[in-house]
N, C-alpha and C positions, 0 to 999 in steps of 0.2 A: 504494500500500500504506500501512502506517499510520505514523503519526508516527514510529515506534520499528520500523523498517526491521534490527534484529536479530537475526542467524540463529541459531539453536536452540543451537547449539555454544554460545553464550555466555551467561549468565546474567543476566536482566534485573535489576538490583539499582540502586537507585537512583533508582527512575521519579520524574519530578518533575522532578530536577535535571537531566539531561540538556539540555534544550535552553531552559535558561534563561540570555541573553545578558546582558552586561552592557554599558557603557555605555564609550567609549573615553577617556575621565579618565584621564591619567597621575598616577604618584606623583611625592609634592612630592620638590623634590631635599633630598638629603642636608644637615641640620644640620652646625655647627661640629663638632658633635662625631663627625660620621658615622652617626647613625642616621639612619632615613626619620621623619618625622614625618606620621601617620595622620590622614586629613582627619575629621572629626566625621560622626558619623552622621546619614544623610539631609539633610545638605546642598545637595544636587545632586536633581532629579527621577528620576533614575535611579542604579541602582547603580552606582558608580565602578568602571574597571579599575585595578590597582594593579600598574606595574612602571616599573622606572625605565629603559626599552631604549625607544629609540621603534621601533625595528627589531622589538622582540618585538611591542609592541601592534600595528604593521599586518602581520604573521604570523597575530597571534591573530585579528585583525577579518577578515581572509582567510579562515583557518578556519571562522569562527563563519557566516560567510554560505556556506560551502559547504554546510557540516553543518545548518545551516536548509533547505538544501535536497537534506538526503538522500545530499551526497555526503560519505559518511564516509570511503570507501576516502583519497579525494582533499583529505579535510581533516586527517587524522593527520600526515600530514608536516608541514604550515603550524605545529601547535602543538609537535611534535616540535622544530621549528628554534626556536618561540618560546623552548621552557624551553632551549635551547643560547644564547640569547642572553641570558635573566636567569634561571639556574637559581630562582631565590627567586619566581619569577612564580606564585603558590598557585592563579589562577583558572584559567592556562594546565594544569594538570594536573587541574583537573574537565573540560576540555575534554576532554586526551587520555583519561581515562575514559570521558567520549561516545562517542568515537572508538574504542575498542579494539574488534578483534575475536575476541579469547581472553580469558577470565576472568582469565590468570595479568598482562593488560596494566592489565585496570579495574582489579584489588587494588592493583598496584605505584603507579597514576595518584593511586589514594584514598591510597593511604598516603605518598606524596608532596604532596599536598593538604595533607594536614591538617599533615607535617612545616612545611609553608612558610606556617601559615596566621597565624602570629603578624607577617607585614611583610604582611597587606591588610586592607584596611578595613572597618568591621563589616557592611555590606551582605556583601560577600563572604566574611565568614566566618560569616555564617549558611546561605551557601550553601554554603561545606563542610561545614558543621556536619549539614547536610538532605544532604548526598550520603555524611559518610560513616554518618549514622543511616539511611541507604537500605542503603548495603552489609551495616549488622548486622544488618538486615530490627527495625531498632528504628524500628518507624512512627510511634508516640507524638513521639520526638524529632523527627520527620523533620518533622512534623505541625507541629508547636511552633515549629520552625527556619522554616518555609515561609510561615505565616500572620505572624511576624513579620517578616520579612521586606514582606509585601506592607504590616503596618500603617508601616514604616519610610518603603519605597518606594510609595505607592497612587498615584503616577502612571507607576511602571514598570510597561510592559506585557509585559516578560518576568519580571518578579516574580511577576504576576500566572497568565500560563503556566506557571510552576512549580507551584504552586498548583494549577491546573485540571491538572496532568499527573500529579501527588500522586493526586488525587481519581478522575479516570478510573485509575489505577490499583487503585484500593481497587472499581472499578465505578459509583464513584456520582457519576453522569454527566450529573444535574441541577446537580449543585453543580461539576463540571467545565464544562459549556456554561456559566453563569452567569457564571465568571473567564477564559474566552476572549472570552466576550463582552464583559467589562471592557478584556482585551488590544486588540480591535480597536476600541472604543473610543478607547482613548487613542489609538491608533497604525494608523489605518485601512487603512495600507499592507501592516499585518505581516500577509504572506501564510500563514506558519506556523502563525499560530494558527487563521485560516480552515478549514487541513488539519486541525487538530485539534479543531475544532469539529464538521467533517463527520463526525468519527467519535463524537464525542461524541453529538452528537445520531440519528445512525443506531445506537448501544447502547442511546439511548432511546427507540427505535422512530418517530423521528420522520425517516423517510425523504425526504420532501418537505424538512426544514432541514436534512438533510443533504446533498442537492442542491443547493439555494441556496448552503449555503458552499461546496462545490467547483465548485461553478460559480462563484463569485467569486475562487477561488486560482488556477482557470485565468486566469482575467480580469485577476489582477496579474503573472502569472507567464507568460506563454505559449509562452516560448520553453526553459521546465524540463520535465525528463520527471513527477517526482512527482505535480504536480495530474494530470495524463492519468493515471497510475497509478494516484492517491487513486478518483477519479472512474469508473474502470473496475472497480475494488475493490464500489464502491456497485452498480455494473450489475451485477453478478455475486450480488451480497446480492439482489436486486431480480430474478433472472432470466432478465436481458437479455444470455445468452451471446456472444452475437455482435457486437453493439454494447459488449460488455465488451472482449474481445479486440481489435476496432478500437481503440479509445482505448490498451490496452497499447501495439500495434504503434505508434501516434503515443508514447508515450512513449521506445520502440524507436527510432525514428527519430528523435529529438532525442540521446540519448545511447543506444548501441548495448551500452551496457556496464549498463546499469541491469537489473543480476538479476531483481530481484524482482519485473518485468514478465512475464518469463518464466514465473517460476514461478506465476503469475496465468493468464498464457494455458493453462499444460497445466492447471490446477484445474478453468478452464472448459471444455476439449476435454473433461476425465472426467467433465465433471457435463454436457456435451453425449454423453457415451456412445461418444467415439473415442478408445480408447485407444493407439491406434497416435501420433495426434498429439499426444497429452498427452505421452507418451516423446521425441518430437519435440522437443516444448519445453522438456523437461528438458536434453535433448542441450543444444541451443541454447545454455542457459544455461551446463551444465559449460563446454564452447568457450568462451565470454568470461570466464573466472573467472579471478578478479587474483591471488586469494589463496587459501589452505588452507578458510578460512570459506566463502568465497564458493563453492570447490569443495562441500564436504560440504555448503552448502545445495542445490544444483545437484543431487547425487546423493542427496540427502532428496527432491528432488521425485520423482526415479526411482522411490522408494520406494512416497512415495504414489500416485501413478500406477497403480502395480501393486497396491498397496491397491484403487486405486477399481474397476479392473477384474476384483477378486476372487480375484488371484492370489499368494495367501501366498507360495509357495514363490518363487516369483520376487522377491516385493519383499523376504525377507527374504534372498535373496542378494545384493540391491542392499544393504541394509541391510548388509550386512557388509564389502562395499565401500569403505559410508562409513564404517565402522567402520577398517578398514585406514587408512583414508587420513588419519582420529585421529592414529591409532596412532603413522605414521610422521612427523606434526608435533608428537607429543607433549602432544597436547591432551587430558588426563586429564578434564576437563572434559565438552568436546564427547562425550570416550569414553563416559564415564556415564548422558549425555543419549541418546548410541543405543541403548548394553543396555537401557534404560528403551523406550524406543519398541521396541524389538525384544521384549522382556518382555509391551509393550500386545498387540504382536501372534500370541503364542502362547496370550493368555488371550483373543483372538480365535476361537482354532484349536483351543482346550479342551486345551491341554497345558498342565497347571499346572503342571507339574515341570520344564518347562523357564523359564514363563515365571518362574518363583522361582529360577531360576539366572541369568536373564538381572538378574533385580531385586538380587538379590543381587551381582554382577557390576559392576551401577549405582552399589552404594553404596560400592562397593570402590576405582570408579575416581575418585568424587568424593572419598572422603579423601584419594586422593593428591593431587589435584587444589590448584590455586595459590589454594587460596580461601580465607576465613578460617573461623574457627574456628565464629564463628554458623554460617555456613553448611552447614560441614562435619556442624553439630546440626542443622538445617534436613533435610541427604540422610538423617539418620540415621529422622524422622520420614517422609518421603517413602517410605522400606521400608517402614515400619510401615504406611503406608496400601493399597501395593503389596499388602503381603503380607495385608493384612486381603479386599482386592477379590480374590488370588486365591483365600483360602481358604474365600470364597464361590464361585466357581466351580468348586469341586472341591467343593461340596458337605459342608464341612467347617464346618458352623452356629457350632460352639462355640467353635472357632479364630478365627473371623472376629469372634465378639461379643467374647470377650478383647483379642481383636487390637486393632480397633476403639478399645474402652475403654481402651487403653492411648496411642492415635494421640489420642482426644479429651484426655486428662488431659495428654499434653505438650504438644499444640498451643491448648488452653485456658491452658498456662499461659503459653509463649513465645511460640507461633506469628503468622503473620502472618493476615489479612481471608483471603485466601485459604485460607490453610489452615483457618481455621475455617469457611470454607464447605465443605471438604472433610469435613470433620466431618459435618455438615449431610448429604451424600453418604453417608455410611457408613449414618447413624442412619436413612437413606428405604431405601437397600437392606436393611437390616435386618429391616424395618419391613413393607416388601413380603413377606419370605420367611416374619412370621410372621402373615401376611395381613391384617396392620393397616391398612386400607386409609386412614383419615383419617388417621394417622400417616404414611404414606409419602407422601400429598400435600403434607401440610404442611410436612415436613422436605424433599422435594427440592423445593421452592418457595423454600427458602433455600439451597439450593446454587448452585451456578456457573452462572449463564444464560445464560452467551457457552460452554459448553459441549456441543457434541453429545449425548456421550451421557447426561450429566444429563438434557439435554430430551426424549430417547427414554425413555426408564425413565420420567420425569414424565409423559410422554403415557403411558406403560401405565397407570401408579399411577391418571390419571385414570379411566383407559377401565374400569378394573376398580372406580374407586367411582361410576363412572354417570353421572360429567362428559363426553359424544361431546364436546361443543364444545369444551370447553376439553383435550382429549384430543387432540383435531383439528388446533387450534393448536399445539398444542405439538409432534404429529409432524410437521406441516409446514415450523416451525421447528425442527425436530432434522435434517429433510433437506433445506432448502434456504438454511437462515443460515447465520450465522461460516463462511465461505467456508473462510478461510485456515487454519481449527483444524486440526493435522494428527490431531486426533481426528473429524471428519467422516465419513471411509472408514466406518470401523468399524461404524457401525448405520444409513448412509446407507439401503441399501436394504432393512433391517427397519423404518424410518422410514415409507418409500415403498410398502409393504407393509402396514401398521399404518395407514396414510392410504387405499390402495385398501378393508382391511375397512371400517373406521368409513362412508366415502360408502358404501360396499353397504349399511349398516345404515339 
């Protein structure tokens, strides 16, 4: 699966920082007078760790190679005991950030970072600086924090991974392959960046180099489940159901606890048309679940499962399931995340009056939610967009163009890449309903293209201005890429329907 092995419950904030290591350099010891004295920037080829516990730094360097390899469950303790051994450890709490799997653990990890960030050294606290400009979704800073960093650092090759994780996050995934490419350069070993190159280059439709690198991470790594996961992730983009699921189950069988394998194999039994064993591998996975997260992802596959095989009512009682199961960890968060998927699937089902309770519901549970305050303006725009997509499907024009216009004017002013592609989404639905047909190519050609049903709507918009081919393409890819989107279900088989007309033609 993908670099950022994250389950929905939690909010990806930060992308970039995450899985940027640093370099095991102790702090110098304490002056006469008892302060730390801070080494000079870029001294060193690599970013310095800075703690004065030799016991925390081989905790952290513990962690930091679990969580390179995916295992986060297993590396949150490592850095938990690190900051027990030198509370003031700043880089050890971007880790435990990495590491959380509830929004209320990343906030408390970042606001701890940055409290501790005046005893590390400037390498490292640029890297706070880009983790906690990730959490305000202030990308400009994050931007800024990142590329200097790598002009500081240009022979760290996890400096460099920050950077390429920045960039694949924003989508642009030419300029992400390019500083993975640097990464395994300087550091030919670093298997991590490999994993994140294959996915880099498979966004950029370049499926053959994203072979070659996962074919080389298995080749450094072969006894980790990950590369067989990464690498099965691509069979599955590519088709190759069966030979996908082979490679999960070798991932399975190296570590029996690695979820997200699981949740891989039932995607492929649903988009192989067996839904009995897609449930199957949901089961499988709830059974091995460590934790609350790991649970609610387990019964999110359940959910989708029952999406793929068409069955609303069923998946939205599983949906409420995972929604209990929130509930009673108190994950206001995770909570908001499901009334939102639950919302998607009543504007599924054409009940737009529930799915606006459900979205409203969403944004209820986010404000109480451990997050900050950006974000909590972040869910408030997320309604706004919600409520503008349903009050197109009720058919409600005028509502939806207001709405709309209100989603574009705050997310123009604050929002993040993403949500201005969502913009982009609004103004092509739009655009379509007032049969503008150059206008709805054009604008959902800038929306979200790791997105399903962006690409279904895009293939209509074509097919309606007289593009079969590039129509074609696009239903193609709206039903058979982004595996893992839990937006796939949705317009999978109007996709696959929309591809049978057009070859009739």
């Amino acid at each position: 699966m993908k670099c950022f092995k994250i389950t929905r419950d939690l909010l990806v904030l930060g992308i970039g920082l995450l899985t940027i290591g640093l370099s095991g350099c102790g702090r110098e010891e304490p002056s006469a007078t008892g302060t730390s004295q801070q080494a000079a920037p870029a001294t060193s080829a690599k970013i310095p760790v800075t703690t004065s516990s030799k016991e925390a730094r081989g905790l952290f360097l513990e962690g930091r190679s679990l969580l390179d390899n995916l295992h986060r469950t297993e590396s949150r303790p490592k850095f938990e005991q690190a900051v027990e051994y030198d509370p003031d450890f700043a880089t050890a709490y971007v880790f435990l950030a990495a590491s959380a799997s509830t929004a209320a653990q990343f906030f408390d990890a970042i606001e701890q970072t940055e409290a501790h960030a005046s005893s590390a050294s400037k390498g490292e606290q640029l890297v706070i600086q880009a983790a906690a400009a990730g959490a305000r979704n202030d990308q400009d800073t994050q931007l800024q924090a990142l590329t200097e960093l790598v002009s500081l650092y240009p022979k760290d090759a996890r400096a460099h991974m920050g950077l390429a994780n920045y960039y694949s996050g924003q989508s642009d995934f030419s300029s992400a392959a390019k500083h993975y490419g640097h990464a395994v350069a300087i550091n030919p070993q670093m298997a991590a960046a490999y994993n994140a190159m294959g996915y880099a280059k498979r966004n950029n439709d370049d499926l053959e180099g994203a072979k070659a690198a996962f074919a080389k991470y298995v080749e450094l790594i072969p006894d980790e489940a990950n590369p067989y996961d990464s690498y099965a992730e691509l069979l599955m983009e590519m088709g190759q159901y069966d030979a996908s699921i082979e490679n999960y189950r070798k991932a399975l069988a190296i570590d029996a606890n690695f979820a997200s394998s699981y949740a891989g194999i039932s995607i492929d039994q649903s988009l192989k048309g067996d839904a009995d064993a897609a449930q199957a591998a949901a089961a499988e996975m709830l059974a091995v679940a460590r934790s609350p997260a790991e649970r609610q992802a387990a019964l999110l596959s359940s959910v989708t499962a029952y999406l793929f095989a068409g069955d609303t009512d069923a998946a939205m009682a599983a949906a409420e399931k995972t929604y209990a199961d929130a509930e009673g960890s108190g994950n206001h968060a995770a909570m908001g995340g499901i009334r939102e998927y639950m919302g998607d699937i009543m504007l599924l089902a054409n009940n737009t009056d529930k799915a606006l309770e459900y979205f409203s519901e969403a944004l209820s549970q986010r404000q109480q939610a451990d997050i900050n305050e950006e974000n909590k303006i972040q869910a408030e725009r997320t309604h706004l967009f919600k409520s503008a997509i349903t009050a197109m499907v009720a058919g409600d024009m005028d509502t939806a163009a207001s709405t709309a216009a209100e989603y574009k004017a705050a997310a123009e002013a604050s929002g993040t890449a993403f949500e201005r592609r969502r913009v982009r989404e609004l103004a092509g639905y739009l655009a379509m309903n007032d049969e503008d047909k150059s206008i709805a190519v054009t604008e959902l050609a800038q929306a979200n293209q790791l997105n399903p049903i962006v690409l279904y709507w895009s293939a209509v918009a074509n097919k309606n201005a007289g593009d079969i081919e590039k129509a074609r393409d696009l239903a193609n890819r709206a039903a058979t890429r982004n595996t893992l989107s839990p937006n796939l279900p949705f317009f999978r088989k109007q996709a696959l329907q929309l591809l049978d007309e057009l070859d009739a033609n």
